[in-house]
MDAnalysis code that builds the backbone (N, CA, C; Angstrom):
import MDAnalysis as mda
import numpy as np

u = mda.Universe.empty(243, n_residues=81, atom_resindex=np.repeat(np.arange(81), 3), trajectory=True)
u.add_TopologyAttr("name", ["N", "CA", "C"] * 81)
u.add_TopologyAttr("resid", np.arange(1, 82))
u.add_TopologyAttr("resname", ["UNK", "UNK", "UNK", "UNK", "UNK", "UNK", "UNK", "UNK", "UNK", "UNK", "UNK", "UNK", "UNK", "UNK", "UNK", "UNK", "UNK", "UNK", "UNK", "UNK", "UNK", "UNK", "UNK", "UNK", "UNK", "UNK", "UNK", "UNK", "UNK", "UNK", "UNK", "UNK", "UNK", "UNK", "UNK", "UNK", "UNK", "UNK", "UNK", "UNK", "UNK", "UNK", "UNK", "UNK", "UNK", "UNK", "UNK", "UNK", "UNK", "UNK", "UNK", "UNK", "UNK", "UNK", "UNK", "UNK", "UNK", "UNK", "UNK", "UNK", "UNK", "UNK", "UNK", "UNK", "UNK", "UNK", "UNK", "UNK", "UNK", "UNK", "UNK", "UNK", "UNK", "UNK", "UNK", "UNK", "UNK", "UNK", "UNK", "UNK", "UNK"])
u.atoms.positions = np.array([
    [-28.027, 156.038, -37.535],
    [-28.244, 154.747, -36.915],
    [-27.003, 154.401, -36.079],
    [-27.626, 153.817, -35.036],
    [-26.325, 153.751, -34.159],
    [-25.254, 152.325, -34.672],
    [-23.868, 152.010, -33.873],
    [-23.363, 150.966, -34.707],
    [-23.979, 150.067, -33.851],
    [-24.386, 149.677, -32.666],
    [-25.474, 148.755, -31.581],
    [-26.254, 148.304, -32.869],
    [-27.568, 149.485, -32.866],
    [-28.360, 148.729, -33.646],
    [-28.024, 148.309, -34.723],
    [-26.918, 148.615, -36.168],
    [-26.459, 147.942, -37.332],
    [-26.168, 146.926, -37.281],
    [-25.546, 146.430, -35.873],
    [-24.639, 145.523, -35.424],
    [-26.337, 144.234, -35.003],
    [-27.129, 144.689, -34.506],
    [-28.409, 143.765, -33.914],
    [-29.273, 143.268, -35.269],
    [-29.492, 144.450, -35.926],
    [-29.916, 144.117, -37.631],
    [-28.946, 143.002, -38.057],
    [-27.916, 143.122, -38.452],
    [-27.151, 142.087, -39.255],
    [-27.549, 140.578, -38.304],
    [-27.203, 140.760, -37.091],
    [-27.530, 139.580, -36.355],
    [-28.502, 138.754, -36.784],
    [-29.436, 139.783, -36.582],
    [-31.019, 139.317, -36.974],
    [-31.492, 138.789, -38.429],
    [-30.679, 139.393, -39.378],
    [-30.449, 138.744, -40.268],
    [-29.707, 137.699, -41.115],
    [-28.758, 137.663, -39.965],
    [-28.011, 136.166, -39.838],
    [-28.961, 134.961, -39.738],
    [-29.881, 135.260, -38.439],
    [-30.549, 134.513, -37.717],
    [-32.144, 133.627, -38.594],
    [-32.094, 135.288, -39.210],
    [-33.512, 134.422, -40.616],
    [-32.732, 133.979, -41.235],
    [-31.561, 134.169, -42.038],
    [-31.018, 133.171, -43.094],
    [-31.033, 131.882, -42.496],
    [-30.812, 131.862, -41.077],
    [-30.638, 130.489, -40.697],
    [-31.667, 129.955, -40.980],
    [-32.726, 130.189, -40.201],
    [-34.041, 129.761, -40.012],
    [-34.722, 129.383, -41.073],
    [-34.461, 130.046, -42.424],
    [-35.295, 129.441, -43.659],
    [-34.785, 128.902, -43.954],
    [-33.359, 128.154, -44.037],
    [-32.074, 127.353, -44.577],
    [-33.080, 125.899, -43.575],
    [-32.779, 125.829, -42.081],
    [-33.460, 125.141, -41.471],
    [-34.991, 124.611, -41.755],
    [-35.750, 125.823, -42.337],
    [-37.001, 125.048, -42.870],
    [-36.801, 124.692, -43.833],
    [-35.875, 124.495, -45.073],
    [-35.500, 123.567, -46.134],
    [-35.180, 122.377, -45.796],
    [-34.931, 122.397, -44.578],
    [-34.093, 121.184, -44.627],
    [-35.495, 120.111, -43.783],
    [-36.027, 120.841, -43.565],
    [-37.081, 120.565, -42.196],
    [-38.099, 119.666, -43.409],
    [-38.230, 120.086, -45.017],
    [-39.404, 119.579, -46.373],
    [-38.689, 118.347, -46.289],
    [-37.522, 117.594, -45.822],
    [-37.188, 116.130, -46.153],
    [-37.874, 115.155, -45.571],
    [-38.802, 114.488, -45.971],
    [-39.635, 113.287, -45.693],
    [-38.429, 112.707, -44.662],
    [-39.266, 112.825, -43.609],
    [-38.637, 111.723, -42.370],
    [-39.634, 110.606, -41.583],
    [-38.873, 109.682, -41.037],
    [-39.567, 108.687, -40.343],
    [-39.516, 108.312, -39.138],
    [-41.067, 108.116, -37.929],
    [-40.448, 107.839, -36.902],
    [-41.562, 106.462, -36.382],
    [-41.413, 106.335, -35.366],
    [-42.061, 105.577, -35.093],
    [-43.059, 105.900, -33.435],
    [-44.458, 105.484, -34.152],
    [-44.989, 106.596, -33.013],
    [-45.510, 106.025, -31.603],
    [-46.252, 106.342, -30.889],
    [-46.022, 105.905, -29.368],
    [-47.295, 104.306, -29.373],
    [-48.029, 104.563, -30.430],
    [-48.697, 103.047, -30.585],
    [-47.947, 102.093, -31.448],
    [-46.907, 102.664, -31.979],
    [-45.757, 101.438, -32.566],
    [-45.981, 101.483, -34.355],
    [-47.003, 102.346, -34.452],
    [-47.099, 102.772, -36.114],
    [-45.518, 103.139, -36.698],
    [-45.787, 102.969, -38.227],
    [-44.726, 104.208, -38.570],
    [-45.144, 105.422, -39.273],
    [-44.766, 106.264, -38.584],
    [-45.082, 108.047, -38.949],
    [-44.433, 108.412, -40.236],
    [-45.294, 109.278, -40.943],
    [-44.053, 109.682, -42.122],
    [-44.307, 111.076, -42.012],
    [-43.606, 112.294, -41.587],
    [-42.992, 113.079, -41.863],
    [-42.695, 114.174, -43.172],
    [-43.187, 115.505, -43.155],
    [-42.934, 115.421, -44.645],
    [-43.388, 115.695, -45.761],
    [-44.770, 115.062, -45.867],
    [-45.280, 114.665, -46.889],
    [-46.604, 116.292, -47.508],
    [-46.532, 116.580, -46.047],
    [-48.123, 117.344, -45.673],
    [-47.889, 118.186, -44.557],
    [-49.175, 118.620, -44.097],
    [-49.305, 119.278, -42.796],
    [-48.934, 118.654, -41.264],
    [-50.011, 117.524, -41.657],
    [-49.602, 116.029, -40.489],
    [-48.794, 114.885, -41.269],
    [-48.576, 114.085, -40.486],
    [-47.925, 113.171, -40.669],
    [-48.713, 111.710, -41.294],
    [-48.576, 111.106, -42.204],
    [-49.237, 110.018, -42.140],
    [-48.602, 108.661, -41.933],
    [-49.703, 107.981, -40.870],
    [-49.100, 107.148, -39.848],
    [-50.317, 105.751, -40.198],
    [-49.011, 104.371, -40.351],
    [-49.898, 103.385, -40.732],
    [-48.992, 102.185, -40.011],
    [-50.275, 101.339, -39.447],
    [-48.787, 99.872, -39.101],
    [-48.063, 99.381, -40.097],
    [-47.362, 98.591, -39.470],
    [-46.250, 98.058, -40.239],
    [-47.204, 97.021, -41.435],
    [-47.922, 96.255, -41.389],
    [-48.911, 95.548, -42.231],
    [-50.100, 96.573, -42.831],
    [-50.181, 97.746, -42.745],
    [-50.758, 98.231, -43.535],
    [-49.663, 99.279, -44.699],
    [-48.665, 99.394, -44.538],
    [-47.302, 100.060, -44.904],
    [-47.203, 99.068, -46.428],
    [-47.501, 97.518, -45.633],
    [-46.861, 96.510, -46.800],
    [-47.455, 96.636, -47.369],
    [-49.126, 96.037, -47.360],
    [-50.127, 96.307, -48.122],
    [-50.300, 97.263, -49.178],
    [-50.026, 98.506, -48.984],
    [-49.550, 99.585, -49.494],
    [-48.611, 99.305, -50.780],
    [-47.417, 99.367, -49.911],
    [-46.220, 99.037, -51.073],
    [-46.372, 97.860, -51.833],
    [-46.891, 96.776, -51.392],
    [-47.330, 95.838, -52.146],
    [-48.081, 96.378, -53.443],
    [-48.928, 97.532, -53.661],
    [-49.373, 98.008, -54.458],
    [-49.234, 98.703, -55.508],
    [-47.275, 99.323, -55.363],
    [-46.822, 100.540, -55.625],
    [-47.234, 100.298, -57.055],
    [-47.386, 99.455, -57.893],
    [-47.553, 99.113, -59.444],
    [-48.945, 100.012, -59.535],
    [-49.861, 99.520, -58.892],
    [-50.936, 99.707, -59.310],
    [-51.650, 101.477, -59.197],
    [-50.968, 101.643, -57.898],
    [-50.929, 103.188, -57.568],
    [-50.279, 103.696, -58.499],
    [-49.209, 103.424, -59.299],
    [-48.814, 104.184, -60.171],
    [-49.359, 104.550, -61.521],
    [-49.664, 103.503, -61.866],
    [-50.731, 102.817, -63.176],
    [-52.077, 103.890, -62.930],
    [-52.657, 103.711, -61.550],
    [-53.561, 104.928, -61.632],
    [-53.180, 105.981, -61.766],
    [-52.417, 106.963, -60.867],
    [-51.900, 107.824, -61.027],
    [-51.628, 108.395, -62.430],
    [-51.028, 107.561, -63.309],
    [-50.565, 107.675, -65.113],
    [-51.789, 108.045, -65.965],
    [-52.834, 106.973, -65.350],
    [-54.243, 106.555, -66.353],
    [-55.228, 108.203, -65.822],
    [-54.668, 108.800, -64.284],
    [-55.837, 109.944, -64.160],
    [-54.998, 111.141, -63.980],
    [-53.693, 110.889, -64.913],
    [-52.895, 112.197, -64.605],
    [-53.576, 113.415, -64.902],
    [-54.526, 113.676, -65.803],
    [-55.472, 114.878, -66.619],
    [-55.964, 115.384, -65.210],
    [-56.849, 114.645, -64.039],
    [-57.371, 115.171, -63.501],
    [-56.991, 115.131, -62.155],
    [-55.194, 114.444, -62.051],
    [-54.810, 114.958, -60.554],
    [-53.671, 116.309, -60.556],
    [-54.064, 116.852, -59.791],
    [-53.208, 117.751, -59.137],
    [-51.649, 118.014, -58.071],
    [-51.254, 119.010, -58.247],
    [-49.785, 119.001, -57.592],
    [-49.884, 119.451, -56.447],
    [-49.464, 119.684, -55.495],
    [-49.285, 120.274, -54.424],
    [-48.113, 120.858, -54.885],
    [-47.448, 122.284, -54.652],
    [-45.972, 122.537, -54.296],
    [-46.046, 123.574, -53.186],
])
């Protein structure tokens, strides 16, 4: 093997370490705000889920109760990892 190509291998394998280091970092729930003035969340999934600012509250206004379900149907929900 020549030292060129040993030398292009290592590179290249510099370059994936980066890249999967970067998609770790890429799983952190982020937030933006999207071009109809929603807020986007980032993160979570495949897409993003995006709700106005009064449906966000509504929501969190709830967090008790979402949880309470969540607890009461833990047997029959599932994980994503």
């Amino acid at each position: 093997m020549s030292e060129d190509l040993a030398k292009e291998i290592e590179r290249l394998k510099a370059e994936n370490e980066k890249l999967k280091a970067d998609k770790k970092k890429s799983r952190d729930i982020t937030f933006k705000v999207s071009a109809k003035g929603a807020v986007s969340v980032y993160g979570m999934g495949r897409f993003p889920v995006t709700l106005y600012k009064e449906q966000w509250e509504k929501l969190l206004d709830k967090r008790d109760d979402i949880l309470e379900f969540i607890a009461e149907n833990e047997a029959e929900l599932k994980t994503k990892e």
